[in-house]
C-alpha positions in Angstrom: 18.0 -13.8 -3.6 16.9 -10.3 -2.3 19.8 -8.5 -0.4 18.4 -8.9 3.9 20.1 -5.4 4.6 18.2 -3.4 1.5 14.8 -5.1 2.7 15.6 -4.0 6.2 16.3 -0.8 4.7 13.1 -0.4 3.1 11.1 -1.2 6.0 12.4 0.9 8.0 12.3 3.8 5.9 8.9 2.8 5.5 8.2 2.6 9.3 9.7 6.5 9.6 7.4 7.8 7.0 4.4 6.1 9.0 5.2 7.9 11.9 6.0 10.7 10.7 2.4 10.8 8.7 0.4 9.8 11.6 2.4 12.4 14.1 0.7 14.7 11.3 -2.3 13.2 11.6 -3.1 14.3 15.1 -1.8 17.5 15.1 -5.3 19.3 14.8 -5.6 20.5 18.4 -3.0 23.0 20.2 -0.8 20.1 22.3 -1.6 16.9 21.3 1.3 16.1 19.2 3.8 17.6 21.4 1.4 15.7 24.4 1.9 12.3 22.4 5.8 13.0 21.8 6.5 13.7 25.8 4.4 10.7 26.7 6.5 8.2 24.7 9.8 9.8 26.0 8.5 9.7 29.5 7.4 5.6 29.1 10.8 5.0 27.2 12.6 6.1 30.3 10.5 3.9 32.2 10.8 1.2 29.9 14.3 1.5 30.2 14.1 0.2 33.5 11.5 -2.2 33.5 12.4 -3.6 30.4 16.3 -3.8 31.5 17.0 -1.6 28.0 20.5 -0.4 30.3 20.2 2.9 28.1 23.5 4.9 28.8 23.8 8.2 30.7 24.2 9.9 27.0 21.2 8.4 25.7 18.9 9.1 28.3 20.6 12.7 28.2 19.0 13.2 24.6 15.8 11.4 25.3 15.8 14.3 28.5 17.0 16.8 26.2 14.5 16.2 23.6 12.0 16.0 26.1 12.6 19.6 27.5 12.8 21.2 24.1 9.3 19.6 23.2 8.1 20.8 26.7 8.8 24.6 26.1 7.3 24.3 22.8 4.4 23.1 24.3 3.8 25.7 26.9 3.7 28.2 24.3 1.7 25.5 21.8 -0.8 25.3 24.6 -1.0 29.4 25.1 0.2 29.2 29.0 2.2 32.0 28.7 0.0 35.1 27.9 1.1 37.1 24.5 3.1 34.5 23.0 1.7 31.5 21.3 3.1 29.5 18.3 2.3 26.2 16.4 3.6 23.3 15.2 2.7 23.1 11.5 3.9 20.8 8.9 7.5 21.1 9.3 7.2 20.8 13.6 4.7 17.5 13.2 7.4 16.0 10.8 10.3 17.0 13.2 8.3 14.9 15.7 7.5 12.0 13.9 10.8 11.3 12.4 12.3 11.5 15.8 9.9 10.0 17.7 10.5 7.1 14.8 13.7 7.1 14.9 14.1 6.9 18.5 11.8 3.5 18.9 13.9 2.4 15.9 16.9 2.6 17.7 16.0 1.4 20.9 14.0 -1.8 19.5 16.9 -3.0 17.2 20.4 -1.1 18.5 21.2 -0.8 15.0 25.2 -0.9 13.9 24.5 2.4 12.6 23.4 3.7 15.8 26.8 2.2 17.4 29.2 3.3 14.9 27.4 7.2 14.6 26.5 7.5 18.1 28.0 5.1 20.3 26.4 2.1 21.9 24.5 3.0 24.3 22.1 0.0 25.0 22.6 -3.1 26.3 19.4 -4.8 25.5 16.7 -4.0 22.9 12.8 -2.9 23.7 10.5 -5.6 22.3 9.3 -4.9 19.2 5.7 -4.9 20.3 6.3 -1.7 22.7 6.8 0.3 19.5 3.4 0.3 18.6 2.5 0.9 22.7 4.8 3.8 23.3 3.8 5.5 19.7 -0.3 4.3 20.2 -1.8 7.3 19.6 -0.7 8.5 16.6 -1.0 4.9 15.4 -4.6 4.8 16.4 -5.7 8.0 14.7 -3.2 7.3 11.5 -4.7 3.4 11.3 -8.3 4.0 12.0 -8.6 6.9 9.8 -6.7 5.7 6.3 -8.4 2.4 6.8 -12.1 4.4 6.6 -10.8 6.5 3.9 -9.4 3.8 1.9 -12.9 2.1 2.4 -14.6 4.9 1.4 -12.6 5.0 -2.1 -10.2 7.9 -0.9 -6.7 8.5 -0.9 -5.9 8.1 2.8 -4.2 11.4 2.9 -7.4 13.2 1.6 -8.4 15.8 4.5 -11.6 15.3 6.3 -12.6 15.6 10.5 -12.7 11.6 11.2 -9.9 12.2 13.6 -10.5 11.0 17.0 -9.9 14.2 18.2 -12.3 16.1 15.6 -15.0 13.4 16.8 -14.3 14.1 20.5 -14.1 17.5 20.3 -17.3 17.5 17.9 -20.8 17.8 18.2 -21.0 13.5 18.5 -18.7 13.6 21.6 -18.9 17.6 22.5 -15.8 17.6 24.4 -13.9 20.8 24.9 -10.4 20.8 22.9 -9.0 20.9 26.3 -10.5 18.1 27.5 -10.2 16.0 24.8 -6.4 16.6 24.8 -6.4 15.3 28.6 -9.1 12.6 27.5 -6.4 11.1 25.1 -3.4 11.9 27.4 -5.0 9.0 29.7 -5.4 7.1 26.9 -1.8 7.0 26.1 -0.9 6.0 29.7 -3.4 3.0 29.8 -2.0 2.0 26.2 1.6 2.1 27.5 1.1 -0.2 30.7 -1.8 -2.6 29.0 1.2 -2.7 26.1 3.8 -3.3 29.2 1.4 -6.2 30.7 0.9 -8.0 27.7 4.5 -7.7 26.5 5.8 -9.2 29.7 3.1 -11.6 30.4 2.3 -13.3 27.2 4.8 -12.3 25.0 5.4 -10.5 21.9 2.7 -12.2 19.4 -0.2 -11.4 22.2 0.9 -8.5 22.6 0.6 -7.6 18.7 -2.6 -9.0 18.5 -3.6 -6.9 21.5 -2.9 -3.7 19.9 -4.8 -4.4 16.4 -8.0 -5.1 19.4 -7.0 -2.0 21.1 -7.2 0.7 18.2 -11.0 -0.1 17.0 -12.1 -0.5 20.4 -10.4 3.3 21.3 -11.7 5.0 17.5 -15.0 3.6 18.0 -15.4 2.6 21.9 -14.4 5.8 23.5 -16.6 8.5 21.5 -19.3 6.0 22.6 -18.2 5.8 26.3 -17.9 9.6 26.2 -21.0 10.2 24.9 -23.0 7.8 28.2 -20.8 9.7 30.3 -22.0 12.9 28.9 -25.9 11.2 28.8 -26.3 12.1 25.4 
């Protein structure tokens, strides 16, 4: 019989590399992966309390501290600050994705390894579910995009401009890069409280189901609706 704990282990290494691939994935205009990465601290600390999570005053110190070190990066990211700009690259979209990743991880399963390393500092878990919510963007782009690729007869890390964010920023969409960064900001926020209302409502099977509706419906339904909006 396979050993439980090394499958878990697997998995979960599996899950980090995900996210840690599709934070990569979207970084291809100035503030959208530090964007995505403050959004899902910011609806962590408010699923902390609707969720009754009971996240410490040390853990929702490093989720704050994380937060503001992301932050300053991305006022400079984001060129706010005339004669100083710098970018995340490789090694700063991996940085995010493994934290980001490991920070769900922890808060959906409060792992021993959490409590014996770090203390522990939860008294409930975050559904599941709400992992795929908090982290939707990435997961939208990173889905969407190695599923086409795959399709196509490509290696789904084989470079191309299918991103949502090349196709909204395109000549199909013709967004401006700062437009479509605030175009997929709101599309985090509706996917964290649509995630919230089916979690809570239904439960956690709706709520996966709803998310595997949600990503097609935002790759393909938002270039469209932007498009109408733009009468082209």
């Amino acid at each position: 019989m396979e050993d439980p704990n090394l499958l878990a282990f697997g998995f979960t290494v599996f899950c980090v590399m995900v996210a840690i691939n599709a934070f990569n994935f979207i970084d291809g205009i100035d503030g959208l992966a530090a964007s995505a990465s403050l959004m899902a601290l910011v609806h962590l600390i408010i699923a902390d309390t609707l969720f009754g999570i009971g996240l410490s005053p040390a853990g929702k110190q490093m989720l704050i501290a994380v937060f503001s070190c992301i932050f300053a990066f991305m006022i400079f990211n984001m060129g706010l600050i005339k004669g100083g700009k710098i970018f995340l690259g490789d090694s700063g979209s991996t940085f995010l994705g493994f934290s980001m990743g490991l920070i769900v991880i922890h808060l959906t399963q409060n792992s021993a390894y959490f409590a014996a390393h770090f203390g522990n500092d939860i008294q409930s878990t975050l559904p599941a579910p709400m992992a795929l919510w908090v982290l939707a963007m990435p997961f939208i782009d990173f889905l969407t995009v190695s599923l086409r690729r795959i399709m196509s007869g490509h290696s789904p890390m084989r470079a191309d401009r299918k991103h949502l964010h090349h196709i909204l920023s395109g000549k199909r969409a013709g967004l401006s890069k700062r437009n479509t960064l605030v175009c997929l900001v709101a599309v985090m926020l509706l996917s964290f409280w649509l995630g919230t209302f089916l979690t809570l409502q239904f439960g956690n099977l709706v709520s996966i189901v709803g998310f595997f509706i949600f990503v097609p419906t935002v790759y393909f339904g938002l270039p469209a609706l932007v498009r109408q909006w733009q009468g082209k």
